[in-house]
Backbone as numpy.savetxt, mean C-alpha at the origin, in Angstrom:
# Nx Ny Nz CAx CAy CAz Cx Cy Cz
-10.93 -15.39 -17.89 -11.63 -14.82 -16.74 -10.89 -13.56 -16.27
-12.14 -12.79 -15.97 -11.15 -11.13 -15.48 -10.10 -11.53 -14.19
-9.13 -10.98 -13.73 -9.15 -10.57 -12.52 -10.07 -10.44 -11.32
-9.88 -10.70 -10.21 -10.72 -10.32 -9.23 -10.84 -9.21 -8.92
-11.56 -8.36 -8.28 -11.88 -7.19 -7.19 -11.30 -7.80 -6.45
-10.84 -6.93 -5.27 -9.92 -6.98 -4.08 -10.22 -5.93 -3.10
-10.06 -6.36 -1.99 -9.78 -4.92 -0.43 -7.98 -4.79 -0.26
-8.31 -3.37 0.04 -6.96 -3.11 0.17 -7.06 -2.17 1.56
-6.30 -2.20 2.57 -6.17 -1.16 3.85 -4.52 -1.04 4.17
-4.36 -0.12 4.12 -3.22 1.09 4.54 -2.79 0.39 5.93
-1.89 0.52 6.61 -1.84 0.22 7.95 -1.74 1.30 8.82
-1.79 1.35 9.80 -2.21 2.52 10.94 -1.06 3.53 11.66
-1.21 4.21 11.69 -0.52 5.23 11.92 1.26 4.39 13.26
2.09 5.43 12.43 3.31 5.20 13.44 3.73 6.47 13.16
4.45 6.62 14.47 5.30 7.97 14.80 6.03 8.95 13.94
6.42 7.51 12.82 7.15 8.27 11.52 5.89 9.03 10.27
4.94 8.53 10.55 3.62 9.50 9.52 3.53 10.29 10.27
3.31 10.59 11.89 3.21 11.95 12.21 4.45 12.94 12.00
5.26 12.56 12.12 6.57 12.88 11.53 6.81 13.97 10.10
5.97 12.75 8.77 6.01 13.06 7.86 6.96 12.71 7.43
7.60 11.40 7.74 8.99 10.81 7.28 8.67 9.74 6.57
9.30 9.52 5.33 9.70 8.15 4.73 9.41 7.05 5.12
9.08 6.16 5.18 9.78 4.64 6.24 9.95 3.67 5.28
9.26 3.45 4.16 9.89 2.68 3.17 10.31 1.59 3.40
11.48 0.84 3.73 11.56 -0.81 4.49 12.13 -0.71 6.02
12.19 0.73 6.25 12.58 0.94 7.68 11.68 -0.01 8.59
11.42 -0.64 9.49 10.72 -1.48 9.72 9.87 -0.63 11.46
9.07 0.44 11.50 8.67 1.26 12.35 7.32 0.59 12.50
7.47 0.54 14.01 6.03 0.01 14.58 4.85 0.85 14.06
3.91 0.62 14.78 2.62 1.10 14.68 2.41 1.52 16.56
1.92 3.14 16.17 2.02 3.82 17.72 0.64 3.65 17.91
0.06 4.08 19.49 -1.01 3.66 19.91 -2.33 4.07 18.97
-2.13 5.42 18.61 -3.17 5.99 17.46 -3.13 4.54 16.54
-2.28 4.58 15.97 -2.75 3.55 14.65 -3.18 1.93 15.14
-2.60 1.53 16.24 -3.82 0.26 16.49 -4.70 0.49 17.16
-5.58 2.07 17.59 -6.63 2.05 17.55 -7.79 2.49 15.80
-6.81 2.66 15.37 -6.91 2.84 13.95 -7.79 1.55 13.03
-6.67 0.51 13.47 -7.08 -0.50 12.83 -8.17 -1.31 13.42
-8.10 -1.07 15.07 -9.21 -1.77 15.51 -10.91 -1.12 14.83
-10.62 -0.31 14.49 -11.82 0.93 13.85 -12.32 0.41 12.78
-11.40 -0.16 12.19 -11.32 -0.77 10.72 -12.53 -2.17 10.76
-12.48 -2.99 12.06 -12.69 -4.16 12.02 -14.19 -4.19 11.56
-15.28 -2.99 12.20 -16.69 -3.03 12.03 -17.00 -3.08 10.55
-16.19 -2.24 9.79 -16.25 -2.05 8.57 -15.72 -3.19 7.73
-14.93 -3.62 8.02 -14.73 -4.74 7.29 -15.39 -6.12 7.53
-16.04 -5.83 8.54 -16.90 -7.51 9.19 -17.71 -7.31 8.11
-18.40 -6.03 7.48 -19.62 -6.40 6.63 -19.56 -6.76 5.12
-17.95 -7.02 4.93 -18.20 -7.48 3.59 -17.59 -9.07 3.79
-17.52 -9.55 2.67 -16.91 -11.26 3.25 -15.89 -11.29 2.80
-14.93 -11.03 3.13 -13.19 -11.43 2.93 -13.04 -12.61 3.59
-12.32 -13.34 2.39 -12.25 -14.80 2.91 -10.04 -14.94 3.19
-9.66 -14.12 3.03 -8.04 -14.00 2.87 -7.68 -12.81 3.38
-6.39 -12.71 3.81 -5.61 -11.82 4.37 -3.97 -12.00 3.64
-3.84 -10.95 3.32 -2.29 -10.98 2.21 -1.61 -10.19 3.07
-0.82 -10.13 3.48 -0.08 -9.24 4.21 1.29 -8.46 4.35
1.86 -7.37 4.01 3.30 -6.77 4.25 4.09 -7.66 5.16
5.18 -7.92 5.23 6.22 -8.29 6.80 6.37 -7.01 7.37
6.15 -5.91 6.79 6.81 -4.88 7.91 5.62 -5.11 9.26
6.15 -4.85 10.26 5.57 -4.65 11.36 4.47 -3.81 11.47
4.37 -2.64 10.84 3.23 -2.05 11.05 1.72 -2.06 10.09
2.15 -3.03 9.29 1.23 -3.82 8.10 0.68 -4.79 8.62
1.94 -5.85 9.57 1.33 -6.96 10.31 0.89 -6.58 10.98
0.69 -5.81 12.04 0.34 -5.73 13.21 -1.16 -5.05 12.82
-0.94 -4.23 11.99 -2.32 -3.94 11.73 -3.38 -5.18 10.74
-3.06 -5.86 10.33 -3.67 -7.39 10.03 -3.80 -8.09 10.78
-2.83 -8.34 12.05 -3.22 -9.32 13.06 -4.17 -8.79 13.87
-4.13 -7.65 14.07 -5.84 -6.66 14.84 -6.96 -7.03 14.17
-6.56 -6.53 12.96 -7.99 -6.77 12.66 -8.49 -8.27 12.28
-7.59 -8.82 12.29 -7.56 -10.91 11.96 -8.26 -11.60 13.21
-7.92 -10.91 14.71 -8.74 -11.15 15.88 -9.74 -11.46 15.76
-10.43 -10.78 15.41 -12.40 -11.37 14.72 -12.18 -11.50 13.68
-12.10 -11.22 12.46 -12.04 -11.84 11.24 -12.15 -13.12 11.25
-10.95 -13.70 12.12 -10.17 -14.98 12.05 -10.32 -15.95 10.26
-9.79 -15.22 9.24 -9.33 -16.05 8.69 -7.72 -16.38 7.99
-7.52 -16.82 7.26 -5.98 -17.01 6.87 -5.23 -16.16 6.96
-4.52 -15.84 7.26 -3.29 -14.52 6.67 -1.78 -15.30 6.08
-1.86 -14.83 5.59 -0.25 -15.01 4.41 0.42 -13.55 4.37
1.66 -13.94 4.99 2.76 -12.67 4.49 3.60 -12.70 3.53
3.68 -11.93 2.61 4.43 -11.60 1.65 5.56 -10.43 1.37
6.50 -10.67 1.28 7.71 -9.44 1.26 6.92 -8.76 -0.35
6.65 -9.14 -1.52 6.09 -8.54 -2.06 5.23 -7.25 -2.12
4.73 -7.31 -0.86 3.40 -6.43 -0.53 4.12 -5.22 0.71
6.25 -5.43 0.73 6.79 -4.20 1.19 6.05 -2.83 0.63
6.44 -2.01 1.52 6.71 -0.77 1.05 7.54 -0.55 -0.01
7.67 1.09 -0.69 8.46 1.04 -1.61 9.88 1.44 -1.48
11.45 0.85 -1.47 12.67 1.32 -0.87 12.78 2.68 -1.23
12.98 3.36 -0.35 13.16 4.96 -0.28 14.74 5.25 -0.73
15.63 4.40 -0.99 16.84 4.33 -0.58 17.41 6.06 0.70
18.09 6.77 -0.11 18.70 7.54 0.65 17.45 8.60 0.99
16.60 8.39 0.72 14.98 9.17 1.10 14.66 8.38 2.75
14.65 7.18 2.86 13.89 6.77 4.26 14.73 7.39 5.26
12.95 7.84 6.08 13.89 8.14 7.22 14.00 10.08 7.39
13.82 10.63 6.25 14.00 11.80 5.90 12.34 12.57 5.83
12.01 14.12 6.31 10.97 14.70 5.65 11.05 15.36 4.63
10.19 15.95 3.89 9.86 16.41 2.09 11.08 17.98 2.76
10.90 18.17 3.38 12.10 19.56 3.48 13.54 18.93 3.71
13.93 17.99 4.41 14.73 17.21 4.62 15.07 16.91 3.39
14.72 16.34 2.46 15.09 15.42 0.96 15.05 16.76 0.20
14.55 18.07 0.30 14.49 19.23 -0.77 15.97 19.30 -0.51
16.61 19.45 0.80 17.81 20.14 1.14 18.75 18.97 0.65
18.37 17.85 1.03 19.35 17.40 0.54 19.84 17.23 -1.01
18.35 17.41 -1.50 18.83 17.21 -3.23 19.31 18.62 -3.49
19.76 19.81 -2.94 20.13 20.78 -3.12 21.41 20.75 -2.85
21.46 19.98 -1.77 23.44 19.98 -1.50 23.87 18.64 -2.10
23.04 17.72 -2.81 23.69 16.58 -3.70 23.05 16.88 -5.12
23.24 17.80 -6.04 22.51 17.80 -7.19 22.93 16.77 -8.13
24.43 15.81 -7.95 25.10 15.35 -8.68 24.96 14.15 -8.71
23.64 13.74 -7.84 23.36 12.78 -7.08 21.73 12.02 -7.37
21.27 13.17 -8.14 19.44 13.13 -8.20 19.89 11.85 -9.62
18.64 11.16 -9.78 18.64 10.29 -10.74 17.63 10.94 -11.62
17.93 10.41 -13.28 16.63 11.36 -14.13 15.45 11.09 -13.63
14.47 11.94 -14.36 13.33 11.71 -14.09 13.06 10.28 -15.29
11.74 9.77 -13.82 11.54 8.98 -14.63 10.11 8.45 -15.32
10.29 8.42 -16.69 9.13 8.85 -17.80 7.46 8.51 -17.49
7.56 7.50 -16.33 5.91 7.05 -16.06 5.56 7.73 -15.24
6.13 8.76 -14.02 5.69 9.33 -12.95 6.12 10.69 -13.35
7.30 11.12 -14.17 7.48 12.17 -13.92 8.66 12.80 -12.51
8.64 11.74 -11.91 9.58 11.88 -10.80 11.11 11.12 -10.85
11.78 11.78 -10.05 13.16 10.76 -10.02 13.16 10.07 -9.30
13.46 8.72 -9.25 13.55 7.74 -8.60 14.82 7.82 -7.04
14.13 7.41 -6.08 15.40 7.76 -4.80 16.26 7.10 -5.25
17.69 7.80 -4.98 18.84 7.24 -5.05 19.18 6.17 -4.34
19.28 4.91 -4.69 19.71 3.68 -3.93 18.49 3.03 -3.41
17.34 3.36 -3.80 16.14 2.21 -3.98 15.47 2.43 -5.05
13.82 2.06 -4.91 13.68 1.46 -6.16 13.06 2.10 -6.75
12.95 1.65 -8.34 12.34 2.59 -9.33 10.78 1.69 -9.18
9.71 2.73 -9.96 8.76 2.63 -9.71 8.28 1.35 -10.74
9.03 1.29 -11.76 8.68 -0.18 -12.54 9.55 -1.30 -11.46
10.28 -1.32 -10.42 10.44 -2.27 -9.82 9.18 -2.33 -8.87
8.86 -1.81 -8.44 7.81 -1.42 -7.63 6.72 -2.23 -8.29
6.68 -1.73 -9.52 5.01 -2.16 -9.88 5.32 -3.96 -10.48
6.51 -4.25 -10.67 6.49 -5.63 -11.05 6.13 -6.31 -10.06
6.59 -5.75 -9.13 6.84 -7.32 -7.48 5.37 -7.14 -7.22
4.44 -6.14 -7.11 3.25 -5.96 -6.48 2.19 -6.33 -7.60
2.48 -6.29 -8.59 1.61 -6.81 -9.95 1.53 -8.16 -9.81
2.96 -8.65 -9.77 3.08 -10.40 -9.64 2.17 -10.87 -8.57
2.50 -10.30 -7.58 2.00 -11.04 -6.23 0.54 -10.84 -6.69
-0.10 -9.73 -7.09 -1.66 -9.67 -7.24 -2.37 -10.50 -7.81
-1.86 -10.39 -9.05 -2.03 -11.45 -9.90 -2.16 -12.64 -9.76
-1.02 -13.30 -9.17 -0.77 -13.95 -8.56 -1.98 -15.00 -7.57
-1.80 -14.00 -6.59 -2.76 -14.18 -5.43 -4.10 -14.82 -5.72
-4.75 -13.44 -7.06 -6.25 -13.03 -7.57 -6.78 -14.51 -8.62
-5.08 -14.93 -8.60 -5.78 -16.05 -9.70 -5.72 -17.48 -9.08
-5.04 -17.52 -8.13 -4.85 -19.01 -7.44 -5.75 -18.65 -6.42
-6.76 -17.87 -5.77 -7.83 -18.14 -4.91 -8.78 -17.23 -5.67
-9.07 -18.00 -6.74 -10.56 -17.12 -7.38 -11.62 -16.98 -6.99
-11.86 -18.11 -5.97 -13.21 -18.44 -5.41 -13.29 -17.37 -3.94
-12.06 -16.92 -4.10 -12.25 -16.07 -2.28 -12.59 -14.60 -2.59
-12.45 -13.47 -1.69 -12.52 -12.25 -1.74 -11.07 -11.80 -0.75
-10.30 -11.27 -1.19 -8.74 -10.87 -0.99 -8.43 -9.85 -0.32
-8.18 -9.66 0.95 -8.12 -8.32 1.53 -6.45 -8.17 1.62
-5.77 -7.21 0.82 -4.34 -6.93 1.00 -4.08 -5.58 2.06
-3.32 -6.30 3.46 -3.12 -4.98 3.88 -1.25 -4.43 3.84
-1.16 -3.40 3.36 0.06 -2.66 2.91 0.09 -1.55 3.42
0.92 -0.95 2.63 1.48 0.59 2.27 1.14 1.85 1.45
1.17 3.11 1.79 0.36 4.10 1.00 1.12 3.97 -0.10
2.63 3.61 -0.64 2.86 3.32 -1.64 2.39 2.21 -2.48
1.94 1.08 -2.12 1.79 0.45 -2.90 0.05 0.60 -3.24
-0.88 1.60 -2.04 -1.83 1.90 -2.54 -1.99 3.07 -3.80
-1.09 3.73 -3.56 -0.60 5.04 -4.63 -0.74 3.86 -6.19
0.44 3.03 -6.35 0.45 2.52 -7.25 -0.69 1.65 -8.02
-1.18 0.96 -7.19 -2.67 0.52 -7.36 -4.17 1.57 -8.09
-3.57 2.58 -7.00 -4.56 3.04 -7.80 -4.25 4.15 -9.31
-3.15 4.11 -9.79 -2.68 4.75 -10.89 -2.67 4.21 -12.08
-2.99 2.51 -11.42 -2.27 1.85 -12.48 -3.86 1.22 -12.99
-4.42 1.01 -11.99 -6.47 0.44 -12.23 -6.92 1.78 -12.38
-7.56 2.22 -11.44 -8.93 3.50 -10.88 -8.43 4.55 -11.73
-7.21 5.33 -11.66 -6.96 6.49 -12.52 -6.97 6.05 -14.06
-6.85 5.06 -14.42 -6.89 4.91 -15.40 -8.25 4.67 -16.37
-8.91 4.55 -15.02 -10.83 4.55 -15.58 -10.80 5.80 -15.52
-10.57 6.87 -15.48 -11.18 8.62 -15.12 -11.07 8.72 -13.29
-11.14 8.36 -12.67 -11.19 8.10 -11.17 -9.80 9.44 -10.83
-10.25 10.31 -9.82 -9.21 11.01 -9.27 -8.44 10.33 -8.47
-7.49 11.00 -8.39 -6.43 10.29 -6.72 -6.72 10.81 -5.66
-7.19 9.73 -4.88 -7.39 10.08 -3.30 -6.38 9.67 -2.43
-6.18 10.05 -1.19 -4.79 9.79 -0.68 -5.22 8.35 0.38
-4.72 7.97 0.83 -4.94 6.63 1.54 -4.30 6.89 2.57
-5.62 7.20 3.95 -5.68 7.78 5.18 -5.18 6.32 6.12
-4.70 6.30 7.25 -4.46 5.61 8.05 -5.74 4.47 8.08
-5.66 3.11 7.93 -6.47 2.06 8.39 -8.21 2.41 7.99
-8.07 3.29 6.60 -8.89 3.02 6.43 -9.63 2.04 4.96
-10.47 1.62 4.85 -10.22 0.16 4.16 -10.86 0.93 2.53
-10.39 0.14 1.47 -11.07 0.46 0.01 -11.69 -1.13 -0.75
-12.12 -0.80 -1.56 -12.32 -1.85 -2.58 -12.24 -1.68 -4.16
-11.15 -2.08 -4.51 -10.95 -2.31 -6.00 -11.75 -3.03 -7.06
-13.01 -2.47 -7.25 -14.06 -3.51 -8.59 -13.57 -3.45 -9.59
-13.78 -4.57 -9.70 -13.05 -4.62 -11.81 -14.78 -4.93 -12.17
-15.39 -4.04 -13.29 -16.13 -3.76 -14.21 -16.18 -4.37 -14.85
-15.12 -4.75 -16.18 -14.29 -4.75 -17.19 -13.16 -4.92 -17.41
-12.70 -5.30 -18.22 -11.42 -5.54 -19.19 -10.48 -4.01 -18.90
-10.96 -2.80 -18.95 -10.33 -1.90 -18.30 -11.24 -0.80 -17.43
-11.66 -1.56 -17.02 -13.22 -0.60 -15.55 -12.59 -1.19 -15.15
-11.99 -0.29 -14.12 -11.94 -0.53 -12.40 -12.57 0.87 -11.56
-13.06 0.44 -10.93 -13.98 1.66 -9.79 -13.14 1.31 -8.19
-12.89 2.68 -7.48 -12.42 2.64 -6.42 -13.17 2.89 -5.32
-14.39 2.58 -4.45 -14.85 2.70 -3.77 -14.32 2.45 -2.11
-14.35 3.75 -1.20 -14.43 4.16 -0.12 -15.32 2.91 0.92
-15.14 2.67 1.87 -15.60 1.48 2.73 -16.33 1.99 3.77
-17.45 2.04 4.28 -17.37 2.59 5.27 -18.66 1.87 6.59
């Protein structure tokens, strides 16, 4: 039996996305914008039937699951699996912030690495750690409640990865994954997956 289709939603804005900072396992709330964010989310998601809620521990993953779980009301399960991705010496920092610093630590950058093309932050994780823990748990999840419909709410990293690793790999461009707003992952096929927008 294939895999399931799944929902996936981003969690809602905190101080550090307006920022443009890292947060990675930093554990940063969710500011007033983003739980009105997620409450936004709820109309849109009442109309499909999610029978599960998978959830990040960071705070601003939960918090945006327990909003929208208010009416929903069904299960939620948290999983450290469904973290963000460790930024190591990146969290916490902006893209000019981390330029400068890899300029005054060149001795310090790790290679690039061959599936992304990027170097992995120094002192967290590489992106095959990344994709094991969040593969498992999916998998995981998709196969011990077959009979449900799975709404995972996370991180733009682990939506990044999701969709590189399914949707781009059907022809599908990369779209960026906006604050609390919700997707759905169809599996087609054996290798069809389609990424459809929620709305």
């Amino acid at each position: 039996m294939l895999p399931r289709s799944f929902y996936f939603l981003r969690h809602g804005e905190t101080d550090w996305n307006k920022e443009g900072r890292l947060q990675g396992h930093v554990d940063i709330p969710l500011n007033e914008t983003g739980r009105n964010q997620a409450r936004l989310s709820i109309p849109i998601l009442q109309k499909y039937p999610i029978d599960r809620i998978i959830s990040s521990p960071l705070s601003r993953a939960l918090e945006t699951a327990q909003i929208v779980n208010e009416l929903l009301q069904k299960p939620l399960i948290i999983d450290e699996r469904l973290r963000e991705r460790h930024f190591g010496l990146y969290e916490g920092k902006t893209g000019p912030e981390i330029d400068q610093w890899k300029a005054e630590n060149p001795g310090l950058i790790l290679p690039i690495d061959p599936e992304t093309g990027l170097t992995s932050p120094p002192g967290g994780e590489t992106y095959q750690q990344l994709r094991d823990r969040v593969f498992q748990l999916k998998n995981e999840i998709l196969t011990m409640h077959q009979d449900e419909s799975i709404l995972f709410v996370a991180h733009g990293g682990v939506y990044q990865l999701l969709f590189s690793a399914l949707a781009q790999k059907a022809g599908q461009q990369m779209t960026k994954s906006p604050n609390a707003k919700p997707f759905h992952f169809v599996r087609n096929g054996p290798l069809e997956w389609e990424l459809l927008h929620l709305e």
